[in-house]
C-alpha positions, 0 to 999 in steps of 0.5 A, spaced: 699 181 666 699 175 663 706 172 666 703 174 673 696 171 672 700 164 670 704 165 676 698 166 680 694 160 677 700 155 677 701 156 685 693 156 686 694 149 682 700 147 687 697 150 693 689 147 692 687 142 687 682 140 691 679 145 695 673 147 694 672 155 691 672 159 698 678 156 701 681 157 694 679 164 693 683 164 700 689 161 698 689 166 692 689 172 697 695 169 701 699 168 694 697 176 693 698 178 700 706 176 698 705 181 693 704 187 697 709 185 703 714 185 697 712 192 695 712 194 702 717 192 705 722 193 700 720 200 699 724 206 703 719 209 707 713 203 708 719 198 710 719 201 717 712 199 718 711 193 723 707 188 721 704 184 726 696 180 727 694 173 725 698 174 718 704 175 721 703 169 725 703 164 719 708 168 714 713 169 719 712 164 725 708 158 721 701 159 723 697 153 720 692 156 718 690 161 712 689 168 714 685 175 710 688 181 711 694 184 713 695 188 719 701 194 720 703 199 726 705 205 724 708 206 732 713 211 727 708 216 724 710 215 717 706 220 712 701 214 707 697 219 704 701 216 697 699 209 700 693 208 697 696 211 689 703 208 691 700 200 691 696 201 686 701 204 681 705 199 683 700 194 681 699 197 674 705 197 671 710 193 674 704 187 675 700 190 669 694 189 672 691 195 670 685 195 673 687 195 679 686 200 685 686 202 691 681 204 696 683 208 702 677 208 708 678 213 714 680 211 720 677 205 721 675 204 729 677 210 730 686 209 729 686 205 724 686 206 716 683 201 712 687 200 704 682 195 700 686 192 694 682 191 688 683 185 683 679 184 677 682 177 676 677 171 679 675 170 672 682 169 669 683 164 674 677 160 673 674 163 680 668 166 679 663 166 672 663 174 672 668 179 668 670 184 673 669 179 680 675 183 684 678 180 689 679 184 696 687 184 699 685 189 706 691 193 708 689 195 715 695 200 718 694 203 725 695 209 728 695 207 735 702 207 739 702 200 741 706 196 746 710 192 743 718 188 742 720 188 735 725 183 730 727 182 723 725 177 719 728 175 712 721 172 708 722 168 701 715 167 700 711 166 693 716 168 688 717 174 693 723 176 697 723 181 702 726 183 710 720 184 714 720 189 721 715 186 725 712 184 733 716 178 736 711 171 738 711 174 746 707 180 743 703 177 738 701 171 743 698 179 748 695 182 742 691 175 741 689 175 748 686 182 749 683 181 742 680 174 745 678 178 751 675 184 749 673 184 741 666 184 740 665 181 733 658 180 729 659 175 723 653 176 719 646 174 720 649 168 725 649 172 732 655 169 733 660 174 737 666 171 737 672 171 731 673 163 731 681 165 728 683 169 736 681 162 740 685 158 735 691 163 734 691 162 742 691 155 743 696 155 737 701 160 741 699 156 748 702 150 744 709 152 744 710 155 750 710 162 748 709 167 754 706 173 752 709 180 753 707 183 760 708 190 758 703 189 753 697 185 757 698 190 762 698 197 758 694 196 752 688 193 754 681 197 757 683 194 763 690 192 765 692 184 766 698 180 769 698 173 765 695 170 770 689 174 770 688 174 763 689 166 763 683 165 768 679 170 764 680 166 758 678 159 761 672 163 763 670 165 757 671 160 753 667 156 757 662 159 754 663 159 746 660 153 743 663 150 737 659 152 732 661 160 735 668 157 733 666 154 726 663 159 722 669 162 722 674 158 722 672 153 717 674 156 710 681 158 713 684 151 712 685 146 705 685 140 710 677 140 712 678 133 716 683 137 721 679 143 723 673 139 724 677 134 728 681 141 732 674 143 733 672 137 736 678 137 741 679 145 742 677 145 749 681 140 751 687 142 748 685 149 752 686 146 758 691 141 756 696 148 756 692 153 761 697 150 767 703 152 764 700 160 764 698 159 771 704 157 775 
């Protein structure tokens, strides 16, 4: 345990010394995250889960901004019912983290089972006052038979070395797009409805150029979109999203706070800057 807690506290070093504890507690989860893509990947059974969502985005493609959970498809109906003690025991004894464990909820949002992992080690870390304060790694896995074109990745990523199955950027961009179109989310006591992360994702993917998987825009949606459809959609909503929606959630996601204070400042403009590459 010991060797493992100063690998983590050396990259958390290097990674943030000014940050302030959320953003911190963040960069932590990235390292861990490694962790568990390691495992999963490089297993016999877990490596044929497709990795996909805004942590794909960033250990694959370069997304600039950090990211909580990781999120998988199970398109090829893998048995999980050892996940859960699989994780944990890999955690145990080849980490020795001895208290680690993990959680298995139901099917969250009716396809997809949620993995919780569990940490006791902020304090060892300088992270928090309280012995036991955990840190909370989510593995969220969908059941749901998805529209999607695949790749394979190699990944050296914080000690870590795997190949990782995942959705290429044209689906990431549609699934980012239905997400922005159609999830409602709450955050809070704030009343704010909207994930501030789905709008930067998307301006970041629209920077770039990536055209979004037609198949996916068309199938997976509650209603079915072409891409120009789903950009005039856009355009609408984020017309009506105010900075402050996008904030909340965006800023502890981003060491450089000066950078997502100006981003924000500019989102709008940036939007309308790429719209027009997506409506010809």
């Amino acid at each position: 345990m010991a060797r493992f807690i100063g690998q983590l506290q050396t990259e958390l070093n290097q990674a943030a010394v000014e940050a302030n504890p959320a953003v911190k507690r963040m960069v932590l989860k990235e390292i861990i995250q490694s962790y568990v893509l390691s495992y999963i990947y490089n297993h016999p059974e877990y490596k044929k889960l497709n990795f996909y969502g805004g942590t794909c985005a960033r250990v694959i493609y370069g997304l600039n901004r950090m990211s909580e959970d990781l999120d998988l498809d199970n398109s090829a109906g893998l048995d999980l019912s050892d996940f859960a003690q699989d994780l944990t025991t890999h955690f145990q004894g080849r980490l020795g983290i001895d208290q680690a464990e993990v959680k298995k909820q139901g099917l969250a949002r009716g396809d997809i089972y949620r993995f919780t992992l569990k940490l006791p080690i902020l304090e060892q870390l300088g992270l928090s006052n309280l012995e036991q304060e955990k840190i909370h790694i989510k593995v969220e896995i969908s059941q749901h038979q998805q529209s999607f074109q695949s790749q394979v990745t190699p990944v050296v990523r914080h000690n870590n070395s795997f190949v990782i199955q995942h959705f290429n950027q044209a689906s990431l961009l549609s699934g980012k797009i239905l997400a922005c179109l159609e999830r409602r989310f709450v955050k809070g006591q704030t009343g704010v409805e909207v994930k501030g992360r789905d709008f930067y994702d998307l301006i970041w993917y629209m920077e770039q150029k990536i055209m979004p998987y037609h198949l996916k825009l068309e199938k997976d949606g509650q209603q079915s979109y072409t891409v120009q459809s789903a950009f005039k959609k856009l355009e609408q909503r984020l017309d009506k999203i105010k900075r402050r929606d996008l904030a909340i959630d965006l800023t502890n996601l981003f060491v450089n706070q000066d950078f997502i204070k100006n981003w924000l400042d500019n989102y709008q403009f940036f939007f309308k800057q790429y719209l027009q590459y997506y409506l010809e």
